[in-house]
N, CA, C and O of each residue as an XYZ file, in Angstrom:
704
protein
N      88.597    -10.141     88.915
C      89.652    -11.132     88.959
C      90.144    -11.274     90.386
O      90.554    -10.336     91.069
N      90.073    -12.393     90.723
C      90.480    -12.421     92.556
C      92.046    -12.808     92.319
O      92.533    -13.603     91.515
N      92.615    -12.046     93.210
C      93.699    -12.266     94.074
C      94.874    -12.835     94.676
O      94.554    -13.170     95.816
N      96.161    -13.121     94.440
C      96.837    -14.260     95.432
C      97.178    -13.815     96.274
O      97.571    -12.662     96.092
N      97.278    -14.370     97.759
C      97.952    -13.588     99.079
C      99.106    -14.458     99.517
O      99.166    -15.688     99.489
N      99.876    -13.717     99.866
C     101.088    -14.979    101.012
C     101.004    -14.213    102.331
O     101.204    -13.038    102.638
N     100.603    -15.407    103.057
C     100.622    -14.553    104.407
C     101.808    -14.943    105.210
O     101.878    -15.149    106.422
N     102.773    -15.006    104.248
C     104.096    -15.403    105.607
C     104.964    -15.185    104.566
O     105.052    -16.050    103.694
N     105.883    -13.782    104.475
C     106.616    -13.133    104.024
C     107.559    -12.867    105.099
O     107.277    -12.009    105.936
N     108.800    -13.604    105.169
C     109.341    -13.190    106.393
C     110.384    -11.896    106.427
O     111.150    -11.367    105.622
N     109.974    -11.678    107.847
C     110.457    -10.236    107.845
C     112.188    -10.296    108.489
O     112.641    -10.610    109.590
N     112.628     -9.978    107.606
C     114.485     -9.847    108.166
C     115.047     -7.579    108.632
O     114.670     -6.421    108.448
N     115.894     -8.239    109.137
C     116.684     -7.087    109.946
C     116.627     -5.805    108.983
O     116.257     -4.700    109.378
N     117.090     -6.120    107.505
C     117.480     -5.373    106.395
C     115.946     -4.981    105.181
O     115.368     -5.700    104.365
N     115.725     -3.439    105.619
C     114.821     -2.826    105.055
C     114.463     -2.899    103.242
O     113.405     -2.904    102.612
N     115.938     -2.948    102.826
C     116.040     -2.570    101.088
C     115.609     -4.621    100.804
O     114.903     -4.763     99.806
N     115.833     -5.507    101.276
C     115.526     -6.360    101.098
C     113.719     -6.646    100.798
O     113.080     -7.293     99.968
N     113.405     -5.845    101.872
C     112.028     -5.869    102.514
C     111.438     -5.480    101.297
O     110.642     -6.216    100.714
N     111.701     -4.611    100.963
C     111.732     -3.288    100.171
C     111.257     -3.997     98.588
O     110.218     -3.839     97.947
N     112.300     -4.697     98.334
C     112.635     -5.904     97.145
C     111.231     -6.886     96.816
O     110.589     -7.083     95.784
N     111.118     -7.337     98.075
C     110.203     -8.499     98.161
C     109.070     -8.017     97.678
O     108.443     -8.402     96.691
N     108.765     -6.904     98.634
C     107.255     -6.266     98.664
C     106.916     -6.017     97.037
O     105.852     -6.371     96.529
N     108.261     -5.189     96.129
C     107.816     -4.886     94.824
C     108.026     -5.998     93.920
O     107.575     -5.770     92.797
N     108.750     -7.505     94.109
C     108.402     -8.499     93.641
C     106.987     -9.203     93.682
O     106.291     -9.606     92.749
N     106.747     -9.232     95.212
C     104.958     -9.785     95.340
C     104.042     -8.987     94.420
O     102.993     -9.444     93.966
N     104.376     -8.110     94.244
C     103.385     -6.884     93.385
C     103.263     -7.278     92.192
O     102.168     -7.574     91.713
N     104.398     -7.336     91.531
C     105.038     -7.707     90.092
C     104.490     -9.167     89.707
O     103.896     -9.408     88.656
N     104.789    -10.150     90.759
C     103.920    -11.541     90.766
C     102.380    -11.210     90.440
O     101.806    -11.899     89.597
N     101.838    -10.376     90.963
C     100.238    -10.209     91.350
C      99.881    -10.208     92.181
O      98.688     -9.925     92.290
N     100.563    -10.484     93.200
C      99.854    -10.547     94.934
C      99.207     -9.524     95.186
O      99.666     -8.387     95.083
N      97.750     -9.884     95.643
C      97.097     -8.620     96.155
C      97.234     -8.123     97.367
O      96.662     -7.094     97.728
N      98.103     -8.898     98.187
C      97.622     -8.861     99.995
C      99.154     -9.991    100.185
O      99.386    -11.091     99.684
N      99.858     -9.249    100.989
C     100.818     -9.671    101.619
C     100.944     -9.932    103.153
O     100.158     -9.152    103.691
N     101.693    -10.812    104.257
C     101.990    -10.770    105.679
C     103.382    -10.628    105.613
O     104.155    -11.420    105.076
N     103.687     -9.506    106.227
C     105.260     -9.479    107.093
C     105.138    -10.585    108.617
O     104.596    -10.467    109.716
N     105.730    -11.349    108.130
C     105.935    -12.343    109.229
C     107.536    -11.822    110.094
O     108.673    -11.747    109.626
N     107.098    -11.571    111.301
C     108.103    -11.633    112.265
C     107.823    -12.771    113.282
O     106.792    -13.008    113.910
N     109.338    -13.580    113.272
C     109.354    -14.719    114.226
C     110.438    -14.302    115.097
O     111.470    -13.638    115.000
N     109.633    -15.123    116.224
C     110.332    -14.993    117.737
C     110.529    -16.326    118.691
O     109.735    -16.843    119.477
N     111.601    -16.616    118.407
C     111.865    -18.314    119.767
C     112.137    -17.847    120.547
O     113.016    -17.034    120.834
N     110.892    -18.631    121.318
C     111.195    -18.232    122.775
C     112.188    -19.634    123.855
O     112.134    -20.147    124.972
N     113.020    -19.713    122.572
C     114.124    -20.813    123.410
C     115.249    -20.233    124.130
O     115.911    -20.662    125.075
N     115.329    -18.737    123.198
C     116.477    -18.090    123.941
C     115.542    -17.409    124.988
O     114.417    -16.946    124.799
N     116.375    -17.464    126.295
C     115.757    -16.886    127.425
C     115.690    -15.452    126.796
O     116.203    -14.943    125.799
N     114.620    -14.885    128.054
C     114.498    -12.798    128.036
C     114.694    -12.692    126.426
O     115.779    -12.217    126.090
N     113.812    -13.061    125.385
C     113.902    -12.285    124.461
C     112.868    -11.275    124.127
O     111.766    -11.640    124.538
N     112.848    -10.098    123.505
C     111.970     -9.248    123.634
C     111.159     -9.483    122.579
O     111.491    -10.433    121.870
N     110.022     -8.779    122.228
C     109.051     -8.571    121.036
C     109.379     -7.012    120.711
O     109.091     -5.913    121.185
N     110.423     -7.728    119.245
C     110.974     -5.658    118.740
C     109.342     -5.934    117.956
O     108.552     -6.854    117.743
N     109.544     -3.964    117.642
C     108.183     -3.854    116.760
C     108.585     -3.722    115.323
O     109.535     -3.009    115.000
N     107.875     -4.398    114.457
C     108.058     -4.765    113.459
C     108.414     -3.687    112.393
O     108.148     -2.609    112.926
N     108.831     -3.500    111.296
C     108.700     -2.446    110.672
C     107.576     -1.792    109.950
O     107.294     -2.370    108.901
N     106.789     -0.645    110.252
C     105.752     -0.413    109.592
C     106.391     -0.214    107.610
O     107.379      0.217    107.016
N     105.174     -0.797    107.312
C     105.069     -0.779    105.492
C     105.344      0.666    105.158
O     106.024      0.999    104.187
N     104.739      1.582    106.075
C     104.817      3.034    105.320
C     106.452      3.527    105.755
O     106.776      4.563    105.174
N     107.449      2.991    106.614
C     108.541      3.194    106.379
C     109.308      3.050    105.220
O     110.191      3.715    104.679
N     108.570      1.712    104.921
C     109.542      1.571    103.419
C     109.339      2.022    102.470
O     110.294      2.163    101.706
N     108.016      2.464    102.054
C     107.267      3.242    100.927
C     106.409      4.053    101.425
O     105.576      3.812    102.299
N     106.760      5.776    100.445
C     105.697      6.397    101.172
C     104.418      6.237    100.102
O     103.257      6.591    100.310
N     104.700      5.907     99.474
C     103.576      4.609     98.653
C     103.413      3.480     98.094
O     103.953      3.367     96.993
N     102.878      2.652     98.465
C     103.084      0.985     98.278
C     103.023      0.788     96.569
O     102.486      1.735     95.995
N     103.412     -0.105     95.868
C     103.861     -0.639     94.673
C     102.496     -1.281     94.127
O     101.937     -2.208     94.712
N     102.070     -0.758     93.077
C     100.771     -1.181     92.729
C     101.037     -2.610     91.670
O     101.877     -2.902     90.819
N      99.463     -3.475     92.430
C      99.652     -4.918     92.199
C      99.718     -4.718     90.036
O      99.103     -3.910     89.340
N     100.664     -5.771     89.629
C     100.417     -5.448     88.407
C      99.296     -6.509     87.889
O      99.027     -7.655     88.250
N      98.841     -5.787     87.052
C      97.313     -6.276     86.219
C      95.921     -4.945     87.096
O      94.842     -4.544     86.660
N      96.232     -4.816     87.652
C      95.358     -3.835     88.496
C      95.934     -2.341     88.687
O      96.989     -1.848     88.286
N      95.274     -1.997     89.156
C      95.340     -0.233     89.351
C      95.512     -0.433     91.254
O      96.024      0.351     92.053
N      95.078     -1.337     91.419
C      95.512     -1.398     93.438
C      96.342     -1.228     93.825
O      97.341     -1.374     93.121
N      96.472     -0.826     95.139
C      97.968     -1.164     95.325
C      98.054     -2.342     96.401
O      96.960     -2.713     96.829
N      99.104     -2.940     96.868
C      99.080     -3.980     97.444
C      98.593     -4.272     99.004
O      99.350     -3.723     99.805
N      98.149     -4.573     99.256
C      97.264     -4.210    101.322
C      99.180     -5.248    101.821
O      99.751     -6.204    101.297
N      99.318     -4.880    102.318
C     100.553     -5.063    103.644
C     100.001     -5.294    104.887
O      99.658     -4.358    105.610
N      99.843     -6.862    105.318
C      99.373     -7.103    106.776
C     100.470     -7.525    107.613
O     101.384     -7.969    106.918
N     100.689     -7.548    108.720
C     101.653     -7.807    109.854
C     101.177     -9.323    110.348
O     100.042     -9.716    110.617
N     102.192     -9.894    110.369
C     101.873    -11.306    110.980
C     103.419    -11.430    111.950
O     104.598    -11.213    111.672
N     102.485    -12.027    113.562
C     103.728    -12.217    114.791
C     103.455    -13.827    114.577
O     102.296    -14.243    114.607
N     104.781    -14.890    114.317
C     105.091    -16.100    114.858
C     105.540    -16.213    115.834
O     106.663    -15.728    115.968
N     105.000    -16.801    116.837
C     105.955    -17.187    118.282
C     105.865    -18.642    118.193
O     104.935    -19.403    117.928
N     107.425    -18.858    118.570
C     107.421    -20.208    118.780
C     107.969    -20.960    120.355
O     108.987    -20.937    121.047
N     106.970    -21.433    120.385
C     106.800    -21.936    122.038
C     107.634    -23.076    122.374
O     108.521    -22.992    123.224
N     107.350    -24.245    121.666
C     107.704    -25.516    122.169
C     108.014    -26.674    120.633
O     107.838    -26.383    119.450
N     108.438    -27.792    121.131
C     108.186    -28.398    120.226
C     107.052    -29.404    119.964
O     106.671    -30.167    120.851
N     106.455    -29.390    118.573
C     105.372    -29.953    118.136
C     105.023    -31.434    118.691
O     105.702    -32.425    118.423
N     103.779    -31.438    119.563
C     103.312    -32.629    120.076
C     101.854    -32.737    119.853
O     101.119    -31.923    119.294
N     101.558    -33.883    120.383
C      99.585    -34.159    120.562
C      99.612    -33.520    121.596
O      99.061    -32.458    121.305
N      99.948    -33.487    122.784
C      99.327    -31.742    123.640
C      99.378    -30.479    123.483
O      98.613    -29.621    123.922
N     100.704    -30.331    122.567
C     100.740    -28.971    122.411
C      99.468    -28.743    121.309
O      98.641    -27.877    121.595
N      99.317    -29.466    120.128
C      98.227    -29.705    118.970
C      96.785    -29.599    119.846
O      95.919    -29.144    119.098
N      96.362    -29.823    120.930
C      95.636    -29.975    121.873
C      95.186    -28.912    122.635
O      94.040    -28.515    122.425
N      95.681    -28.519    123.252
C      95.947    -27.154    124.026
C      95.348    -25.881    123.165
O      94.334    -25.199    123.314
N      96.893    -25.847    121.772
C      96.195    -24.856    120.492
C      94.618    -25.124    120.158
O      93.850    -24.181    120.352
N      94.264    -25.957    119.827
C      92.572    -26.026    119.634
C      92.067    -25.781    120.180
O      91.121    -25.100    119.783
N      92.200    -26.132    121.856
C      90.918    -25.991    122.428
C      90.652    -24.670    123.634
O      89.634    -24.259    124.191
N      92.609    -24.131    123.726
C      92.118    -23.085    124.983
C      92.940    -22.068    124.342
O      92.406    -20.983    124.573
N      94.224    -21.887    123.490
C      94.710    -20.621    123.583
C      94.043    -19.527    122.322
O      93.529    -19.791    121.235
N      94.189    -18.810    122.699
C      93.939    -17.883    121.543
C      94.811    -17.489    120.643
O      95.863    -16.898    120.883
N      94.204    -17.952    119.106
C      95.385    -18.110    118.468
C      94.320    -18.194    117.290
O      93.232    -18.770    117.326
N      95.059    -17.268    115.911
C      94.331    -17.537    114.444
C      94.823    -19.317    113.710
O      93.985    -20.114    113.285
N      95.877    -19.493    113.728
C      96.192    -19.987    112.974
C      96.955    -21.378    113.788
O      97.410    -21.233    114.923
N      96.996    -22.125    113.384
C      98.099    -23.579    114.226
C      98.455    -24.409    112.549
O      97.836    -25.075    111.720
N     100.005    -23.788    112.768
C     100.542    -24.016    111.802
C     101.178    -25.734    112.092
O     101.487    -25.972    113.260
N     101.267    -26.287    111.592
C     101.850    -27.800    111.928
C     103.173    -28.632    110.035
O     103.253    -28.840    108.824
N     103.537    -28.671    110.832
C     104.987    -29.456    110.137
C     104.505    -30.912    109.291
O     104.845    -31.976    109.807
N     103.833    -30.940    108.185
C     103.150    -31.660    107.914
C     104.549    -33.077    106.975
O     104.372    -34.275    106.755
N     106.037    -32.013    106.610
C     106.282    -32.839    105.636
C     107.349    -34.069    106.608
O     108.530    -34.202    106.286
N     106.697    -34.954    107.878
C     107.421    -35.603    108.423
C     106.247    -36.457    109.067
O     105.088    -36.043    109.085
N     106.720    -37.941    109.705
C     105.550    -38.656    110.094
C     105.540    -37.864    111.514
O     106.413    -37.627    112.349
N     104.244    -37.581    111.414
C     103.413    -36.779    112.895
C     103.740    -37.849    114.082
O     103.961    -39.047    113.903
N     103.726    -37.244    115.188
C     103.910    -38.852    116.583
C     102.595    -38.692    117.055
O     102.259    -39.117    118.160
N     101.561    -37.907    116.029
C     100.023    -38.590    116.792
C      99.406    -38.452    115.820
O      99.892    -38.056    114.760
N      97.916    -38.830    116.042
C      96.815    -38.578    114.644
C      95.533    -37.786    115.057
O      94.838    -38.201    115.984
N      95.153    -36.409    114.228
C      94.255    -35.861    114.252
C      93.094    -36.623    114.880
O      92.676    -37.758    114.649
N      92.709    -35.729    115.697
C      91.690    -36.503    116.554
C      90.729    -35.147    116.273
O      90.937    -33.939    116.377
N      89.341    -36.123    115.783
C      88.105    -34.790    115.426
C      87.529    -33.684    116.791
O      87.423    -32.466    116.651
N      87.267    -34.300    117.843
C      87.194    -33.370    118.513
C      87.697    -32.073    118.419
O      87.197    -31.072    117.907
N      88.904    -32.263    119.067
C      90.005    -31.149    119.419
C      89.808    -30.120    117.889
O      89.640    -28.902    117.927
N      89.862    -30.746    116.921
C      89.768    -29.842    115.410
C      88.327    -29.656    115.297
O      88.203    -28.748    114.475
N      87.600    -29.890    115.540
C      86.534    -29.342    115.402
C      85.919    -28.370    116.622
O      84.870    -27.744    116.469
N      86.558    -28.338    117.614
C      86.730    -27.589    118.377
C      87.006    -26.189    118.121
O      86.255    -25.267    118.438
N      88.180    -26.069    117.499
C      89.217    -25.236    116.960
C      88.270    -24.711    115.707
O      88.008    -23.509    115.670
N      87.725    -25.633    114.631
C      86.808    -24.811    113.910
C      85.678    -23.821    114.626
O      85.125    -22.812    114.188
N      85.586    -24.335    115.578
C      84.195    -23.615    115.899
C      84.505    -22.299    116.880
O      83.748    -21.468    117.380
N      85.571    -22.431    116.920
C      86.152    -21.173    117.610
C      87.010    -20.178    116.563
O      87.684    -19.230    116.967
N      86.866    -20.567    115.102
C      87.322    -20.005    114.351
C      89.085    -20.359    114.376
O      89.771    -19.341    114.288
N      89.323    -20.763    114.409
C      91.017    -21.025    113.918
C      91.215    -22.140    112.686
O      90.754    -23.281    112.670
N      91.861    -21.626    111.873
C      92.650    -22.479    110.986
C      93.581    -23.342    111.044
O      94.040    -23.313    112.186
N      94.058    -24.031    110.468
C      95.494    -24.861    110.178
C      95.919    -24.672    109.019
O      95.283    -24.747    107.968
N      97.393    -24.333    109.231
C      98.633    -23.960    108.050
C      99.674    -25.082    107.874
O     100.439    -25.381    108.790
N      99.686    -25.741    106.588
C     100.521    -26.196    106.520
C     101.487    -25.991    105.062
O     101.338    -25.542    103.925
N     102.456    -26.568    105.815
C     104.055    -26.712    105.290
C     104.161    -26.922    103.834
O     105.204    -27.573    103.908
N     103.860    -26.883    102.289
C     104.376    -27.755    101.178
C     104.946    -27.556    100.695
O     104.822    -28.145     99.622
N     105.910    -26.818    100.743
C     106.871    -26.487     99.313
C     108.042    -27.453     99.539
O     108.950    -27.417     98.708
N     108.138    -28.420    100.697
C     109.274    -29.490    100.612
C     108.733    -30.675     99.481
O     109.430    -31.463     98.842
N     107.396    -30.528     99.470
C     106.906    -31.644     98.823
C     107.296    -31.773     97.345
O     107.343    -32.791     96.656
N     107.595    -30.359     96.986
C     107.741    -29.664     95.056
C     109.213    -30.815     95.170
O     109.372    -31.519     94.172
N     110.102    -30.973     96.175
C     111.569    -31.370     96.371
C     111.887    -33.057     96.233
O     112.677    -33.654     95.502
N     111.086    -33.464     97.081
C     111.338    -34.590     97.498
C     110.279    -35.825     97.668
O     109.505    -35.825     98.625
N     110.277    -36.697     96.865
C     108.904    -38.071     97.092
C     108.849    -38.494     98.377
O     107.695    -38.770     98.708
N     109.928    -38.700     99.511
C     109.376    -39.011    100.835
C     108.577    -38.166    101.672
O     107.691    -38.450    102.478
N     109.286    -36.581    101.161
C     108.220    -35.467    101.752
C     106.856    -35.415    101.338
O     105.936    -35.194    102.126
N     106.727    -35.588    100.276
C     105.457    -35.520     99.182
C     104.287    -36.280     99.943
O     103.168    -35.919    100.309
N     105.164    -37.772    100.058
C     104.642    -38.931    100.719
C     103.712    -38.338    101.780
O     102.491    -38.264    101.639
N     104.539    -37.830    103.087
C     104.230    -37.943    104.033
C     103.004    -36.283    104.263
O     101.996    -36.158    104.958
N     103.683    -35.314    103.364
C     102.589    -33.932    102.945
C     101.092    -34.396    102.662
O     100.038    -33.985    103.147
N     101.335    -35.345    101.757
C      99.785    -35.913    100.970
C      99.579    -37.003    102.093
O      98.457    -36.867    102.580
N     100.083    -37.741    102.502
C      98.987    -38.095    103.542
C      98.298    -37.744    104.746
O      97.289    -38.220    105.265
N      99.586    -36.166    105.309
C      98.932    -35.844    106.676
C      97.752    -34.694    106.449
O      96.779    -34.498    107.177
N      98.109    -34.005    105.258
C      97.256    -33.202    104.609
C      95.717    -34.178    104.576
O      94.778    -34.107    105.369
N      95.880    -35.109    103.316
C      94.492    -35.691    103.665
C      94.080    -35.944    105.299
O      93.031    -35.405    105.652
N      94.607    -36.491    106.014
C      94.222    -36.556    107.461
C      93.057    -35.517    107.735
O      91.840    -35.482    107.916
N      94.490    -34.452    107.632
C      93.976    -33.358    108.563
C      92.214    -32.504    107.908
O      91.290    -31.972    108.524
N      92.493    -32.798    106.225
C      91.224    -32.423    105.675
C      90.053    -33.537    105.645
O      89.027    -33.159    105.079
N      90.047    -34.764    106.131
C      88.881    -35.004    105.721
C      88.549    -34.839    107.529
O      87.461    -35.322    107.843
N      89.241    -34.314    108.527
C      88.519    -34.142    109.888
C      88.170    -32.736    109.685
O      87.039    -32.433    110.063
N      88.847    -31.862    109.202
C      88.815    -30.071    109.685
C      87.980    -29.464    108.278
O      87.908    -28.240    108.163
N      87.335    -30.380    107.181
C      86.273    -30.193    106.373
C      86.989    -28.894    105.573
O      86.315    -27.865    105.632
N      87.930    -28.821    105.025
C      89.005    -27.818    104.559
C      89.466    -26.076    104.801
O      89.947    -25.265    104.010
N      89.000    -25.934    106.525
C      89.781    -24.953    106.787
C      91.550    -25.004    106.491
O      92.252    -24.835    107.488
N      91.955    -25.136    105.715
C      93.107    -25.119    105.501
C      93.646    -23.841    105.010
O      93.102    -23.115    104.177
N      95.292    -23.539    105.884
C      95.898    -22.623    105.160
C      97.002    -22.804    104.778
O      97.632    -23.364    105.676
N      97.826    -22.569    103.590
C      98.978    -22.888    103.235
C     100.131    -22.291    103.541
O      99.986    -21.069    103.540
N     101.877    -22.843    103.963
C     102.652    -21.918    103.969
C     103.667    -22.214    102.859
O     103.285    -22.867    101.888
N     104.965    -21.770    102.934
C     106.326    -21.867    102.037
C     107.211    -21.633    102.642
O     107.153    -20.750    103.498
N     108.583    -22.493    102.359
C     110.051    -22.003    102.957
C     110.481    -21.031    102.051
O     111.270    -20.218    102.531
N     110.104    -20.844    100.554
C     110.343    -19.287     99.782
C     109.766    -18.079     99.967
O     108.589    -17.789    100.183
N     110.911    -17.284     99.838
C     110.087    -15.512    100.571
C     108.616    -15.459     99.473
O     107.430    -15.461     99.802
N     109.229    -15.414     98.100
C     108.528    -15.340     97.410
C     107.933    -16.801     96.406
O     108.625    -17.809     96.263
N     107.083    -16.697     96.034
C     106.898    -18.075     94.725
C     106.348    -17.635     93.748
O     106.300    -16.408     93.824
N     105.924    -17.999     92.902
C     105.273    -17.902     91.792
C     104.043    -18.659     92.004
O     104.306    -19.838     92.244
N     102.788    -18.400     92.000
C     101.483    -19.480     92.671
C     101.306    -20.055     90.774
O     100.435    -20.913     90.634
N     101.567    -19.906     90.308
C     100.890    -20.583     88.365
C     101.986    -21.969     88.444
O     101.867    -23.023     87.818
N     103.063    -21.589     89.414
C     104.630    -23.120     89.208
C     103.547    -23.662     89.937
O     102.999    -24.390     89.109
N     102.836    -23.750     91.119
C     102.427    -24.780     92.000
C     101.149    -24.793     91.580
O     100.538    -25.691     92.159
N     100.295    -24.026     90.621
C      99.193    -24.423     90.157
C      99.652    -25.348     88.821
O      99.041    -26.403     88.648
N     100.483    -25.055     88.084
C     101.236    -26.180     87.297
C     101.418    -27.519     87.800
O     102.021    -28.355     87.127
């Protein structure tokens, strides 16, 4: 039986919270979790704290239910640089090193996927993550989700990765 993962579990100040989540994702079924720590780099001199290791919070992780596993705990760093443009979209593809280029899909974009640059980015192995859980909310978001989504998949041939503004979800509500 395969798996659900969220790879963007965000990580806050307060451990027993952490703590919470991790044995909710379990309880959901998640096999494979990301502690997401984000960092703007709008405020000047900010540092990169180190994240909390998983084995702080448990000196044994919460086994996924339906399985005998227990849950894999991966670390994920967001930095956020700038605001979203066709150069910055540009740049990410073709020179920095980077897994993932997450993009803000539920608003009209101020440019249009251009195949190069994304196929670029495929071939160097990087993905694209996008945004939907505004779409579950609202028909103008929906609107604009389902069309930049198609965009972006019929150029990037469906490397796609998904995110959420909820710590946690239920994946069977959005397979519903």
């Amino acid at each position: 039986m395969a798996g659900f993962a969220d790879l963007n579990l965000p990580q806050g100040p307060d451990k027993k919270s952490l703590q919470n989540l991790l044995e909710t994702a379990a309880h959901l079924g998640y096999s494979a979790v990301a502690l997401n720590h984000v960092i703007d780099f709008k405020e000047k001199k900010q540092e990169i704290t180190k994240p909390v290791s998983p084995t702080e919070l448990f000196p044994s992780l919460p086994i996924v239910q339906g399985t005998s596993k227990r849950i894999k705990v991966l670390t994920r760093l967001t930095l956020i640089v700038s605001d979203p443009s066709h150069c910055n979209l540009l740049i990410a593809c073709t020179t920095l090193d980077v897994d993932l280029v997450c993009i803000n899909v539920t608003e009209k974009l101020p440019f249009y996927f251009r195949k190069p640059p994304v196929n670029m980015a495929i071939d160097r192995g990087i993905y694209f993550e996008l945004l939907y859980t505004p779409a579950i909310k609202d028909s103008t978001m929906r609107r604009y989700t389902i069309s930049n989504a198609i965009s972006l998949m019929q150029i990037c041939k469906g490397k796609v990765s998904s995110q959420s503004e909820n710590k946690v979800i239920n994946s069977v509500q959005i397979l519903l």
